[in-house]
N, C-alpha and C positions, 0 to 999 in steps of 0.2 A: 263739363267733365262727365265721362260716361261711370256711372257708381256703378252701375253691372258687370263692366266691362274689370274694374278695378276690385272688382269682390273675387271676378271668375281668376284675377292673376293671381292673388291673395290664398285663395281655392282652386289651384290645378283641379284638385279629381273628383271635381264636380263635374267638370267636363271631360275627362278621361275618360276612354273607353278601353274593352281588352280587344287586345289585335290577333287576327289570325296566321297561324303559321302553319310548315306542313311537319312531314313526318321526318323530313330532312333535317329540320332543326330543334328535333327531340334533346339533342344534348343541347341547348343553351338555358336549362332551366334548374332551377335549385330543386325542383318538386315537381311531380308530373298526378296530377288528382284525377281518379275516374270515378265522375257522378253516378254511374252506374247500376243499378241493383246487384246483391252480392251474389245472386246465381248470376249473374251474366259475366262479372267480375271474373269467377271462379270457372267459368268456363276460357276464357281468355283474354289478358288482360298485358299492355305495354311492360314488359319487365323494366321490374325497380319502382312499378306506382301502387300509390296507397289507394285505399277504397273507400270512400266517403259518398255512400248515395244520399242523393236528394229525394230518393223515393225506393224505396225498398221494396222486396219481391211481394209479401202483404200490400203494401200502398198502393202499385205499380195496378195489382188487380182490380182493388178497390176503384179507384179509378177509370180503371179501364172497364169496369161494368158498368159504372155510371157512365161514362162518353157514349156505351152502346144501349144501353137498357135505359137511361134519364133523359139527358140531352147536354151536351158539347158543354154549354154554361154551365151547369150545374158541377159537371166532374173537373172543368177547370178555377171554378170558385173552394174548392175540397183540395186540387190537387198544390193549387198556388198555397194554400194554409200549411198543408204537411211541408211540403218544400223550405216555408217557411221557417217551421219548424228546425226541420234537418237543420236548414246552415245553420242557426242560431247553434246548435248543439253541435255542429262542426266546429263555430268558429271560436266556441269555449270551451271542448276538448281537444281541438286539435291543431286551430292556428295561434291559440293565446299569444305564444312566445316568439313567434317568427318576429324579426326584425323584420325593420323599413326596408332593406335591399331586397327583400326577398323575392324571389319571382317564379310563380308559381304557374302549370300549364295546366290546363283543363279541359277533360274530354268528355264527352258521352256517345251516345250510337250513333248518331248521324251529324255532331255536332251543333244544334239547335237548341229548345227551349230550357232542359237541365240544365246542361254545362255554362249556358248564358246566365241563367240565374247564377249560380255560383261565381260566376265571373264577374258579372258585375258588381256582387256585394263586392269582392276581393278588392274590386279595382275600386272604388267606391273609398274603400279604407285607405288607399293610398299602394296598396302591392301594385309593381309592374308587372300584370296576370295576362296571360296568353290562351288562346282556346284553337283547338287543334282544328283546322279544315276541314271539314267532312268526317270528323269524329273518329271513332273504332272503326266504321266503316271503309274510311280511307284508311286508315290504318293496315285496315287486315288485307285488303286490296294491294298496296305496296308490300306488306312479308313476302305475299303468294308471287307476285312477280318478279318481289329478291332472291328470294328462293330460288325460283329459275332460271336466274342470271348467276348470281355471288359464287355458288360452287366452283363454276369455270374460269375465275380469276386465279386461281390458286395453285400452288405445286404441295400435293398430297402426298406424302407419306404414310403407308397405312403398314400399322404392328399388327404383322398377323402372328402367328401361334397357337398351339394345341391349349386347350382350354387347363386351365389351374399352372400356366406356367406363370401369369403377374403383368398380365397387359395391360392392366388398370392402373398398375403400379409402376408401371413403365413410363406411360403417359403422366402419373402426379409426377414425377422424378424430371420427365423434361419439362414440364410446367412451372417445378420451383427450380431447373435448371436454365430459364428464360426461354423456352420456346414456346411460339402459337402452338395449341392444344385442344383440341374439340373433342371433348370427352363426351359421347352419347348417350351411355348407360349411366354418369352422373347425371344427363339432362332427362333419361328419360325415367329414372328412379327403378333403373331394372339390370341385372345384371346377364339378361340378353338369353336366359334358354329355359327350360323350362321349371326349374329350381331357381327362378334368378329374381323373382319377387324377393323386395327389400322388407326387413320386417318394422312394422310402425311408417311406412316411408310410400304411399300409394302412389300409382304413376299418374301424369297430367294427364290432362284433357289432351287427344289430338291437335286440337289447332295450342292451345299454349306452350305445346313442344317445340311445336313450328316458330312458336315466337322465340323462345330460348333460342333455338339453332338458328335464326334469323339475328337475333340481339350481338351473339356470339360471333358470327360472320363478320358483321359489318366492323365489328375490332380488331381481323385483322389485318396487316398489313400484304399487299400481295407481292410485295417484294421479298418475301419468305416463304418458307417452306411452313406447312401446317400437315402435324403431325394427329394421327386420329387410327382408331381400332379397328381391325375388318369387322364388320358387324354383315347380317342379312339385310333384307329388307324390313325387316320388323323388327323390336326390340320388345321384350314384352310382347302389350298390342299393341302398341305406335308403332307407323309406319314411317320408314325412314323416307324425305322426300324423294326424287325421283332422279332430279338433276343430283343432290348430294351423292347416292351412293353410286351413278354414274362416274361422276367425276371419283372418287372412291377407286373405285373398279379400275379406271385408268390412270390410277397415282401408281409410284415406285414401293412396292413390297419392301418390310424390310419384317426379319424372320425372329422371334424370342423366344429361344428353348431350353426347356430346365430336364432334369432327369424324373424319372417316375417318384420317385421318395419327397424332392421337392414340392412336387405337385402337389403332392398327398398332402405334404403338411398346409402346403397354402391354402387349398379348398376348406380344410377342415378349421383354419384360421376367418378363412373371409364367410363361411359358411356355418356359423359356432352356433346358430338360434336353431338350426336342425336339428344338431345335438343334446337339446334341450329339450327339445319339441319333436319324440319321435312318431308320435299320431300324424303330424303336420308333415312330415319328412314322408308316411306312407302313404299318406294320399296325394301325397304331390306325385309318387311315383306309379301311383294309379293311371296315370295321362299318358306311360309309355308302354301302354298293356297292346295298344292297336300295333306298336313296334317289335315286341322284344314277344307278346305273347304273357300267359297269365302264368306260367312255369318260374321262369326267370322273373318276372318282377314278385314273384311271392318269395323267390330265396333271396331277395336283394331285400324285401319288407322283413327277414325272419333276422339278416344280417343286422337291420336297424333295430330291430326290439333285441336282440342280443348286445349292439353296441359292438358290434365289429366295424368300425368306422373304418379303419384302414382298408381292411378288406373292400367292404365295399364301395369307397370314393376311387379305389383300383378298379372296379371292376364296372364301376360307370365308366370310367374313364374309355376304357379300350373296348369295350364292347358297345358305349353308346356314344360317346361325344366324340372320341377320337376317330372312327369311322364318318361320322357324318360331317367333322369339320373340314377332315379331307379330302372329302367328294366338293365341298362346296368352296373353300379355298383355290383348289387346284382347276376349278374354272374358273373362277374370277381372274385369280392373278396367272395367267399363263408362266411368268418370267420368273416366278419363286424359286425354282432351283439356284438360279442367278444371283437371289435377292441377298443384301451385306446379312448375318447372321449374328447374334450375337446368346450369352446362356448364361442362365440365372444357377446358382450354386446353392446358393440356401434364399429364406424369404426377407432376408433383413431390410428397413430402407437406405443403408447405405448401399448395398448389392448393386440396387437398382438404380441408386444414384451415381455409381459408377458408370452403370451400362449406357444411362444417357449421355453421359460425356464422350460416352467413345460415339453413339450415333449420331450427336452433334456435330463431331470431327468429320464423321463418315459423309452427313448429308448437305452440310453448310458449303 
């Protein structure tokens, strides 16, 4: 009788190892872990995973002075201890409670010695644990090349309109009305001009954007229509990718227009931390002094320490954003004249919940 052989059936996951997958089968996993340090994390990171480094941005140097100033054995006799460490304090603050089914995917930068170590304890325990191919690195290699394909699956419908008519709230309204919806200025934490900084709400990294609009893509279906905003090229300072606003540019316009009074109320509804904040409100409008001249932005600054809001969310309007969206609209979309129309009356969300019903009719 082989007693080894009869221990190892007894003990699967002594002999279990974690298997590698790619980035295609990111959805078959309960949990997606990046060993990572939290600056790397935080620069870009698979949407939806947790951050569990095995060596931290302190550690990571530590180490890595000793690899180059000590020698190779010595930084990895230090490095294997901290690591050590980590999972131990992973795995009793953070995997305590997972059940037996659990199944967990592990990555780090090039998918090698971190994300191994974590993986094997995982697997070791008995999880059915996965570690990602070529790490983040594959990873961010396949966004950059879905990027440049996934746009042109798609039939794009893009809500253009003058700015404070509710396009943001066009697209939530078909979003809880069941349509694909790629909201930009939710992803990129900006609301696209130069007042559009979120407050408490700082925008991602470049490339984590890209992940977002890359995560977002790949859900939808391309036998639909995917409804999305005219934006620029930039949003904030993220750049919108290259093929997106392409394909963008060549969707079917469709038009949302409200009256001046509308407008007014909605800016000063979506835009209320200004009105609080009017130091913040006047040197934001410092940035349009190379445009308008230091005349005009000092009675637009005198209108804000007065608290003539109305006044002056008017007098942006027509003198600075409505001018410039329709030089830069009326390239993009040649066909706008053409495009189905539809007009906000007041800011309610049922308004807008209407108006998606009729564009669904319109576009489906």
């Amino acid at each position: 009788m082989n007693t080894e052989n009869n221990r190892t059936e007894k003990n699967p996951a002594r002999t279990r190892a974690p298997v590698d997958v790619t980035v295609a089968q990111l959805a078959g996993f309960d949990e997606i872990i990046d060993v990572r340090s939290e600056s790397e994390f935080a620069e870009d990171h698979i949407p939806g995973a947790i951050n569990c480094p095995v060596l931290d941005d302190a550690q990571r140097a530590e180490v890595g002075t000793l690899y180059k100033q000590v020698s190779p054995f010595d930084a990895k006799k230090i490095g294997a201890a901290l690591v050590s460490e980590n999972i131990a304090r992973h795995l009793r603050e953070r995997f305590r409670d997972k059940p037996r089914g659990w199944k967990p995917l592990v990555y780090c930068w090039r998918g090698g010695g971190r994300s191994g170590a974590l993986a094997h304890v995982l697997t070791q325990i008995g999880w059915h644990t996965a570690r990602l191919d070529g790490g983040y690195k594959a990873y961010r290699r396949t966004v950059i090349a879905q990027l440049d394909a996934l746009p042109g699956h798609f039939r794009w419908h893009v809500v253009c309109g003058m700015t404070g008519t509710g396009k943001s709230r066009l697209l939530a309204a078909l979003r809880d009305a069941g349509a694909q919806v790629l909201d930009l200025e939710a992803l990129a934490a900006h609301r696209g001009s130069v007042l559009g900084n979120l407050p408490d709400a700082p925008q991602p990294p470049q490339k984590y954007f890209e992940s977002l609009i890359w995560h977002a893509l790949r859900t939808f279906d391309p036998s639909r229509p995917v409804f999305v905003e005219s934006e620029s090229k930039k949003v904030g300072k993220l750049r919108v990718p290259e093929a997106l606003i392409a394909a963008m540019w060549a969707g079917t316009p469709l038009v949302l227009n409200a009256p001046m009074p509308v407008r007014v109320t909605l800016l000063k509804e979506d835009y209320a931390h200004f009105l609080h904040d009017p130091a913040l409100l006047c040197a934001q409008l410092d940035h349009l002094v190379n445009l308008h001249g230091h005349e005009i932005i000092a009675g637009w600054q005198t209108m804000v320490r007065q608290q003539r809001w109305d006044e002056l969310t008017e007098a942006l309007l027509v003198y600075h954003y409505d001018p410039s969206y329709t030089r830069a609209i009326t390239k993009h979309y040649p066909t706008l004249e053409r495009a189905p129309q539809v007009s906000a009356t007041d800011t309610r969300q049922s308004t807008y919940a209407h108006l998606a019903k009729i564009l669904l009719k319109t576009c489906n």
